[in-house]
N, C-alpha and C positions, 0 to 999 in steps of 0.2 A: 716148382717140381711138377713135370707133367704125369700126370695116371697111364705106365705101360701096364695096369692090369684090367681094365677094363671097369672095375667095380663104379669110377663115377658114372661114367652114362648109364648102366645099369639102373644106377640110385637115382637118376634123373628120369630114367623112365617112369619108373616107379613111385616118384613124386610128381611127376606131370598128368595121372589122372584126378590130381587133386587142387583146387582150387588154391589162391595165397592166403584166405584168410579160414577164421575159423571161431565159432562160440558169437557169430554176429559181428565182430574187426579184430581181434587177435591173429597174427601174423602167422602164416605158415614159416618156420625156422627151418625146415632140414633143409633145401637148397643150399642152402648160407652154411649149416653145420658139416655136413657131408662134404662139400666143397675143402673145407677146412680140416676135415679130418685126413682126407686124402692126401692134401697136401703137404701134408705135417706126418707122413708117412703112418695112419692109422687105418688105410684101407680094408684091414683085415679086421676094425669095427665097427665100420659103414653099415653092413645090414642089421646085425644085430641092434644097431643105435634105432635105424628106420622101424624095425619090427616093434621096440618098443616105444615109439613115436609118432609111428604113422596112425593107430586108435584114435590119436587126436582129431586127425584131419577132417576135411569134409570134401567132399565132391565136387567136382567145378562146375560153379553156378550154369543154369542154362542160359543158353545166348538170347538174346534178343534181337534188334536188328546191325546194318556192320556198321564199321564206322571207317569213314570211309575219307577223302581228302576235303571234298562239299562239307560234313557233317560234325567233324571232328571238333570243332572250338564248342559246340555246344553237348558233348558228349564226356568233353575234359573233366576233370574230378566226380562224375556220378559212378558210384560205387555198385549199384545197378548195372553197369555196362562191361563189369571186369573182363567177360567171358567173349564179350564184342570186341574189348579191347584186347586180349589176347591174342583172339583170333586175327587181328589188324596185324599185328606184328608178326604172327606165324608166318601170314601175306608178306609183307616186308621183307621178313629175313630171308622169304623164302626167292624171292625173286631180286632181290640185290644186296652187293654185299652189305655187312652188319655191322663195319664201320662206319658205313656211306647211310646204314639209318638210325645208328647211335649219333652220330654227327649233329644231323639231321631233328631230332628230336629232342637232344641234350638240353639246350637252350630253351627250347618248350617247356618242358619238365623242372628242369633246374630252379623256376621259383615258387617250384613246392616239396621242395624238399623235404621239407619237416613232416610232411603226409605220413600217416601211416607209421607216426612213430619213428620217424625216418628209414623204416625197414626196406619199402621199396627201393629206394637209393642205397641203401647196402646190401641187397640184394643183387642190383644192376652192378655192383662193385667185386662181388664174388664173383659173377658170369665176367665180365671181361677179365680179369685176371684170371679165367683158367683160359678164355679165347686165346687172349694175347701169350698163353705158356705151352701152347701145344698143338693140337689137331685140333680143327674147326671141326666137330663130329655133328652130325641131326643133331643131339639132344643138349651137346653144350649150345647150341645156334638158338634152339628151342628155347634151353632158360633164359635166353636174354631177352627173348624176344615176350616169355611169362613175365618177367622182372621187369621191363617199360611197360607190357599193359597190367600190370597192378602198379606203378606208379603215375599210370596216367588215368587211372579210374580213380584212384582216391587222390590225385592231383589238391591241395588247396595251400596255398600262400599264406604266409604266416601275415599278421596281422600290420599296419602302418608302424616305422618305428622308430623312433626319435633318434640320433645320435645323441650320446652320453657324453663324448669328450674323447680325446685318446689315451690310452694305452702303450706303454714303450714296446711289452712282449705280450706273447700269448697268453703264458701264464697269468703277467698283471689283467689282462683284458679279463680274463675269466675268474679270478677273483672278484672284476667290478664289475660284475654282470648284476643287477637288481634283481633279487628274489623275488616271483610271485608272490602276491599276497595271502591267498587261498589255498591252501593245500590238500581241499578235501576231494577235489574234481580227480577226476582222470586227464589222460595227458591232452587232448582235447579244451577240457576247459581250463587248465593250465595255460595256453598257450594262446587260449583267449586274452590271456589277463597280461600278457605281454607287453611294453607299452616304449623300450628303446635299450639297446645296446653300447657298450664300448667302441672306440669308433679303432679300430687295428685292420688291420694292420694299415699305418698312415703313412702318406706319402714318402716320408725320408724312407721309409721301409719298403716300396714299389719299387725299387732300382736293383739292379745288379751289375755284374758286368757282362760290358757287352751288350747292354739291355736298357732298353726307352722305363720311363717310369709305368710299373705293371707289366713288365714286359713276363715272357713267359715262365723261363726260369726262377725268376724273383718269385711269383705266385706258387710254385711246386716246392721252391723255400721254404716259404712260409706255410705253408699249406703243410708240410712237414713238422715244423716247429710246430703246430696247432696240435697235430697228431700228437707230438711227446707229450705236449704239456697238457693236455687234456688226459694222458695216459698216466701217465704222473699223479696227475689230480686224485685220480680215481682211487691213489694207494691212503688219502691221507681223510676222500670223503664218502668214499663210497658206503659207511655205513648209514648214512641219508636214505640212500635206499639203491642197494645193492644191484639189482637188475635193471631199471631205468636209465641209471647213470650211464652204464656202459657203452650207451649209444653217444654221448659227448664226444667220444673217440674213434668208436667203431663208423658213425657214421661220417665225419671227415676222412678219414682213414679209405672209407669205400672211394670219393671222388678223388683221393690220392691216386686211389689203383687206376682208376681210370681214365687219367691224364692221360696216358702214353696213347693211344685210342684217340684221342681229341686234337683237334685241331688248336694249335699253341694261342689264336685267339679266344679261346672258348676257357682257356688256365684261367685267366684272373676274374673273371664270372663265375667261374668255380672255386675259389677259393672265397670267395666272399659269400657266395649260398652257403658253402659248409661251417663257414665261422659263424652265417644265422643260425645251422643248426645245433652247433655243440655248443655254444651260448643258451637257444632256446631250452635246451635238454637242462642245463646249467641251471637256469634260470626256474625250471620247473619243480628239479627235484632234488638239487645240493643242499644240504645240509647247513643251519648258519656258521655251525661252529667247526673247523678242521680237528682231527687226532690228529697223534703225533705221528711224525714220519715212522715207519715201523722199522726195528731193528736190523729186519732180513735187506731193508734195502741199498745195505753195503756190498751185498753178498748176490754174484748172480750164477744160477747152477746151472744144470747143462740144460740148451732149451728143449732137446726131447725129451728129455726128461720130464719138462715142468711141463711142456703140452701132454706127454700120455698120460700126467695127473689129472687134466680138465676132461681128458677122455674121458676115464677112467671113472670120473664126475658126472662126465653125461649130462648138465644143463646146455642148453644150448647156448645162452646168452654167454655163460663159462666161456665154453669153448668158444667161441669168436669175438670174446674179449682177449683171450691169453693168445689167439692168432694175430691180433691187432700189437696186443704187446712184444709179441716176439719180432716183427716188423720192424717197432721203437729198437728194441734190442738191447737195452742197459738196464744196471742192477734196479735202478726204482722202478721202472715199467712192470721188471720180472717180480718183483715182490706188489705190485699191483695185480698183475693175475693169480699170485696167493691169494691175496685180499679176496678177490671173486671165489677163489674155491672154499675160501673158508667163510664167505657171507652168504653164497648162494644156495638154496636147499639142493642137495646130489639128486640125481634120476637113476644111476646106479647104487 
């Protein structure tokens, strides 16, 4: 759904005098939430959300110096350079088109996905899905072009990682994800302690029709099945811990949106970053033991309904879980975004 009322670019203005992070690396979410609300036809909550949101924020860091084609590999992941790196893309987007430097950069970026919590990359995942649904206006051009340089300043690659064995589906793969052992760190030192994955989706699974093995469509398959079944999950663990989980799904779910954008060789490099990140998320903060499937999950109600609920909630993470789940679309997704309104603390 595109915005004929104008209120997102407004919200994007309005969020662009302010930096992506905040409290020292905590993520700025309205980009991503506003995005979301508008979409889901809640426009006429947009600012009120932002007014009492925006207190959060901080200012955007001062620049340093640019970063430039010469300089750029030694500029990658220092957190220090956000404001350089911003400005880099402003340059970019502003002089070619913003598929020609999402392209361009995807593959860069792509093996650090997990940065930042993986926000940066669902950040980049809200900006092309409102590109790709509407008018290329300044300040949608602008978020994306915010959204690659804060995921190119906190840029860092997850850790060396063993393959564990295969997996037949998504689902099994993310049950045998090996729990950290540590739980006392933040996601950070979490994700240190990493040490191998399930190996999914495996070769017999690379094929489609009409398609070489990995071919493209195969990968946006799968890459779908990751999204359910990570959505899914979420109805049965999320009380592990309610707000971190959420990016299991939200964050594949972002390079989902952003296949159409990509060049078809670029799909199964992305499907394999995103299965490192909603593993890593997995791995960090599931819970050992599942509940039980909840009752509601027979039962699916209307979905605007169940999104002006999350509004209505006002978490942010809420809200672009229950966006994510609506996307999946079936009754256990939708009783997984229950789950979020009913673990996550409300903002209204």
């Amino acid at each position: 759904m595109d915005d004929t009322t104008g209120t997102l670019d407004e919200a994007l203005e309005r969020i662009h005098v302010s930096g992506p992070e905040r409290d020292g690396w905590l993520s700025n979410h309205a980009p991503m939430a506003v995005e979301a609300l508008v979409r889901h036809g809640q426009a006429s909550a947009v600012h009120r959300w932002l007014d009492r949101y925006g207190p959060k924020l901080e200012e955007m860091p001062d620049p340093g110096s640019p970063v430039t084609a010469r300089n750029w590999h030694e500029a990658l992941g220092d957190p220090r350079r956000i404001a350089d790196w911003t400005a880099h893309f402003e340059r970019e987007t502003a002089e070619r088109p913003w598929r020609d430097v999402l392209a361009e950069w995807w593959p860069r970026l792509l093996p650090g996905i997990a940065a930042g919590a993986t926000h940066p990359a669902i950040r980049v995942g809200h900006s092309v899905r409102t590109l790709l649904a509407g008018e290329e206006s300044a300040p949608r051009v602008r978020e994306l072009a915010h959204a690659l340089g804060y995921w190119a300043a906190r840029h860092q690659p997850l850790p060396a990682l063993v393959p564990l064995g295969p997996a037949p589906s998504a689902a099994a793969a993310l049950d045998r994800v090996p729990l950290v052992p540590d739980r006392n760190g933040g996601v950070r030192d979490r994700f240190a302690q990493l040490t191998g994955f399930p190996v999914w989706p495996g070769p017999e699974q690379d094929t489609a029709p009409g398609q070489g093995p990995a071919g493209p469509e195969a990968a946006r398959s799968a890459l779908r099945e990751l999204v359910r079944a990570s959505t899914h999950r979420y109805a049965t663990h999320a009380h592990g811990e309610p707000i971190m989980l959420v990016h299991a799904a939200t964050a594949p779910n972002a390079v989902l949106r952003t296949l159409p954008a990509l060049p078809g060789e670029l799909w199964a490099p992305s499907l394999r970053a995103a299965w490192a990140a909603s593993a890593a998320v997995t791995a960090a903060y599931a819970p050992r033991e599942a509940a039980p499937v909840p009752a509601s999950a027979s039962v699916a109600p209307d979905a605007g309904e169940l999104f002006a609920r999350a509004a209505a909630h006002g978490d942010d993470h809420t809200i672009k879980f229950t966006d994510t789940a609506l996307d999946v679309g079936d009754a256990l997704a939708f009783s997984a975004a229950r789950r979020a309104i009913e673990l996550n603390p409300p903002v209204f």
